[in-house]
C-alpha positions in Angstrom: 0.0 0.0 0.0 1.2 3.2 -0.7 3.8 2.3 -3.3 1.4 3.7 -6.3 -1.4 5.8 -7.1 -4.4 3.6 -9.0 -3.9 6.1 -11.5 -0.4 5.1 -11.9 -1.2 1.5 -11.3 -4.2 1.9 -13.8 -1.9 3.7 -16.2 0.9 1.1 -16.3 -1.5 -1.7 -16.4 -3.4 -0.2 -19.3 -0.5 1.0 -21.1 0.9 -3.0 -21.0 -0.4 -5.2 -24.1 -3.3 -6.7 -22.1 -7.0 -6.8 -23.3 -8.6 -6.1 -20.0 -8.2 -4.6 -16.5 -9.5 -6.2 -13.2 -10.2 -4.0 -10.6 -11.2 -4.4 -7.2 -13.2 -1.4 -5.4 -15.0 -0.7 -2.1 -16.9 1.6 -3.1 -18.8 3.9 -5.7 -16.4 6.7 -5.9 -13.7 4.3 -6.8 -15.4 3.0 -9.5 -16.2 7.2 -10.8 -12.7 7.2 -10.1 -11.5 4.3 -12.0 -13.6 4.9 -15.0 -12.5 8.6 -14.9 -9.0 7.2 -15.5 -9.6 5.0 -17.9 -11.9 7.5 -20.4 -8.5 9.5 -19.7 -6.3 7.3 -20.4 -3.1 7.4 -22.9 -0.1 5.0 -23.1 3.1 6.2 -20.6 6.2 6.3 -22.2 9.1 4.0 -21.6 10.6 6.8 -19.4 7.4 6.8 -17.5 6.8 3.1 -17.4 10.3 2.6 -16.4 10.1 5.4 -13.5 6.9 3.2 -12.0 8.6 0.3 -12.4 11.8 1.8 -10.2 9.2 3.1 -7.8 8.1 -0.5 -7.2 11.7 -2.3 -6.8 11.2 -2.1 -3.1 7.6 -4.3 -3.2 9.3 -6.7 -5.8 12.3 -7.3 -3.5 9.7 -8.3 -0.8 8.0 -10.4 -2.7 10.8 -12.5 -4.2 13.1 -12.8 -0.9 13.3 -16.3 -1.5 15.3 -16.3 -4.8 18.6 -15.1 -5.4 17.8 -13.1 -8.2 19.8 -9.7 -8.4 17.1 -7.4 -9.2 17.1 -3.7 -10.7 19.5 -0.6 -9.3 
């Protein structure tokens, strides 16, 4: 929590070559809210994709602590 925006978790989902976007919401306002970004939406660059991605090292680490991979910067 707290890594990403949706709209920058939207974005970078949308933006990848995927068909269609699952979303879980609590509420109606996060469903204006998603829509909103969506109607909204155009593809991030590589810089911007690539910023995200950076943004998220820290989760990814996390979540592969059992491999030995070397991952990112």
């Amino acid at each position: 929590p707290g890594a990403l925006t949706i709209k920058e978790a939207l974005q970078y989902n949308m933006t990848l070559p995927v068909s269609t976007t699952i979303i879980g919401v609590d509420d109606v306002a996060q469903i204006e809210e998603n829509v909103k970004i969506a109607s909204e939406f155009s593809p991030l660059s590589e810089d911007e994709m690539a910023a995200i991605e950076y943004k998220c090292l820290p989760i990814v680490r996390q979540g592969l602590y059992f491999r030995r991979w070397e991952l990112g910067v």
